[in-house]
Every structure is written in C-alpha cells, then in structure tokens.
N, C-alpha and C positions, 0 to 999 in steps of 0.2 A: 240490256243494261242501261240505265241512265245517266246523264251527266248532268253532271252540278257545277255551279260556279259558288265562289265566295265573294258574298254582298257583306257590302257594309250599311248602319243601319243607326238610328240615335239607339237604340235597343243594345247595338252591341254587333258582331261579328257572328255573321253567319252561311249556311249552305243553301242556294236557289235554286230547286232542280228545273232543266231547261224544257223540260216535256214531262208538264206533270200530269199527262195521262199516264203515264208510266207506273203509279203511285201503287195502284191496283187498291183501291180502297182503302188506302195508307192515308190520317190527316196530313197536312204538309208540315205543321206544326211537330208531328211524333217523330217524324223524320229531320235527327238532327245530324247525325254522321252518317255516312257511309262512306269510307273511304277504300278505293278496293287498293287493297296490299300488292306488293310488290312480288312478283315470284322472285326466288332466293336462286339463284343458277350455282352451281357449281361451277368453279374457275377451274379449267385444265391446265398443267403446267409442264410444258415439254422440254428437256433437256437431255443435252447430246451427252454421252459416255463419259467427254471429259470433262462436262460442267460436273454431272454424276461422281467422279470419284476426286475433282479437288472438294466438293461438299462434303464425303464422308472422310477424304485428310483432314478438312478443315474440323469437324466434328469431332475426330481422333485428337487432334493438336489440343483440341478446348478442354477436352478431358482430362488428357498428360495434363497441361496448366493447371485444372483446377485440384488435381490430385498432388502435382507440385506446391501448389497455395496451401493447401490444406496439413502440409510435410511442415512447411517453413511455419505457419501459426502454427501449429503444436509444438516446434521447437522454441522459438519465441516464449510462446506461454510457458514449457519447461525450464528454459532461461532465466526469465522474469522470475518465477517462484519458487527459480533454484536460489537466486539472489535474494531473495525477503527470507528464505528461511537456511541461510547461510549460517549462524549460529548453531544452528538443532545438530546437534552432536551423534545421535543415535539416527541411525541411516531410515530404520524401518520408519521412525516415527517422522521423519522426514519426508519418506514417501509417501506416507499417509494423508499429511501436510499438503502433498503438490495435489495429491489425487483428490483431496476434500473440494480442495479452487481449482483445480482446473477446466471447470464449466463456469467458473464464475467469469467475469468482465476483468482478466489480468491487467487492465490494463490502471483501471480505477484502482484496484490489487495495490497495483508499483507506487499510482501517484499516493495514494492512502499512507505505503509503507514510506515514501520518498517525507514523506508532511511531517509522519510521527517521529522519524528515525533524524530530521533533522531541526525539530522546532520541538518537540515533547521530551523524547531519550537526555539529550542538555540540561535541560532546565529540573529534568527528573536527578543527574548526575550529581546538578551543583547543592541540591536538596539535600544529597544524598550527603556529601560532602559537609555540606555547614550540620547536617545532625551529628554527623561521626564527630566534626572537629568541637564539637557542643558535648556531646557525649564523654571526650576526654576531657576537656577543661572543668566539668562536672566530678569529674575521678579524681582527680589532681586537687581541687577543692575541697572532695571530703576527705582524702589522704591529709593536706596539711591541716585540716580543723581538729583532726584528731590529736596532731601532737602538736607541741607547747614550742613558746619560740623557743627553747634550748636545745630542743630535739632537732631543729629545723636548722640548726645548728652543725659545720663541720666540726668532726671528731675530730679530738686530739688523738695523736698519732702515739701508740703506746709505749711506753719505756721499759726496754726490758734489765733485769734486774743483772747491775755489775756492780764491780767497785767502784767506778768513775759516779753512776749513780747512786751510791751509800754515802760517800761522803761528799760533804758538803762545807765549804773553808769558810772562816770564822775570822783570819786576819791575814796579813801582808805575806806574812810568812808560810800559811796554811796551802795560799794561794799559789805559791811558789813551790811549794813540795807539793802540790796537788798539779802545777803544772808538769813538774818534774815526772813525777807519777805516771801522767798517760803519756809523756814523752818514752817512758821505762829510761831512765836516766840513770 
C-alpha cells in the first residue's frame, strides 16, 4: 500500500505519494485520491442484569407517559371543541362537529373561535340590533302616514245614552231641576 502526504501548492491542495514507484504505471497526475477508509467496528456493550432491567423499567415508564400524553391531548382537544361548539343543540351533530376537527390544530381551533366569538359575534349583535330597531321605526312610520292627524288622535270616550244625556238646560232654572234630577230629589 502507499502512503501519501497533503502538499500544498500555488495550484491548489493536494496528495504526494512518498514512493512513487508504487504507482505501477499509474501517471502521478490520475492519481488524485485514495484515501483508504476507515473500517467500521462494531461497538460491544456489556451490562449487568441490573443495568439490564432498570433499561427496560425505564422504557416501560416512557411508554405508560406517552400513552398518558396521548389520554390527556385527546381530552383537551375534546374539551376545546366541546367548548367552540357548546351552542349545537342536537348531540349527533355535535359529535360530528368534534370528529370533523379533531385532527385539526385545536388549538388555532380555540384561538380562531376565542377572535370570532369575541371581536365579530358583538359587532354582528349590534348590526343586528340597529336593523330590527330601524325596521320598527320603519313600521310606526308607515302606520302613521296612513292616517290623518285626527285619527292619530285620542278617542273620545263614548257616552252612553241616558236621561242625564238627553237633556240639556237652557236657563237658571233648567239648570237647577237638572241638577235636582241626577240628585233624584
């Protein structure tokens, strides 16, 4: 095998074999690498019975945890989009609701529902609001365009028909038997 060193050179960075009869009719020019590779060992790793089984506690333990993580994010997420669609009245379509997002990103989900339900839902409310209270002032306007100011007018309250209202006094004295009259004198 030959050995080479790295020369440096105005050219550039390169390999000088140190016996270059070696070449076997190789120019020294075609000969720009060879580098011989590394053998790869296999590492042996020996442990005693107790290293041995706190490794497979410890491996046990990691799986419990991530089976636990995996318990707790799905309740979360069912939490989360039990709350965004706490409204939905009808249970199945409710269910349908979690099960559609539940591989979605619950979390963008919440902040999404948290943006709309407190900055959109309001301003939708007060929309909502100024058309209805627009809507009736609208009805009340063509109600009184219809009738005339007499109509718009309280009633007089009807007189039903007696003696007290048939007659009607004329002088002093009419006045005075008319009072006598609803007296019953």
């Amino acid at each position: 095998m030959s050995t080479y060193t790295v020369v440096e050179s105005k050219e550039g960075q390169g390999l000088k074999q140190e016996n270059p009869g070696l070449l076997f009719g190789k120019n020294q020019n075609q000969v720009t690498e060879e580098i011989k590779k590394p053998e790869i060992k296999e590492d042996v790793v020996s442990l005693t019975k107790e290293q041995h089984e706190a490794l497979i506690k410890e491996k046990q333990e990691n799986e419990k945890l991530k089976q636990d993580l995996a318990v707790l994010v799905n309740e979360n997420k069912t939490t989360k989009l039990n709350t965004i669609f706490k409204s939905v009245k009808d249970e199945s379509l409710k269910k349908t609701l979690i099960d559609k997002y539940f591989n979605a990103d619950v979390n963008q989900l919440n902040d999404f529902y948290n943006d709309v339900h407190s900055h959109v839902f309001p301003s939708l409310v007060e929309e909502a609001k100024a058309q209805a209270e627009q809507e009736t002032k609208n009805k009340l306007v063509e109600e009184n365009k219809g009738k005339s100011k007499a109509a718009a007018l309280p009633k007089e309250p009807k007189v039903e028909d007696s003696k007290a209202a048939s007659i009607v006094p004329k002088s002093v004295n009419e006045i005075i038997r008319f009072d006598r009259l609803m007296r019953n004198i």
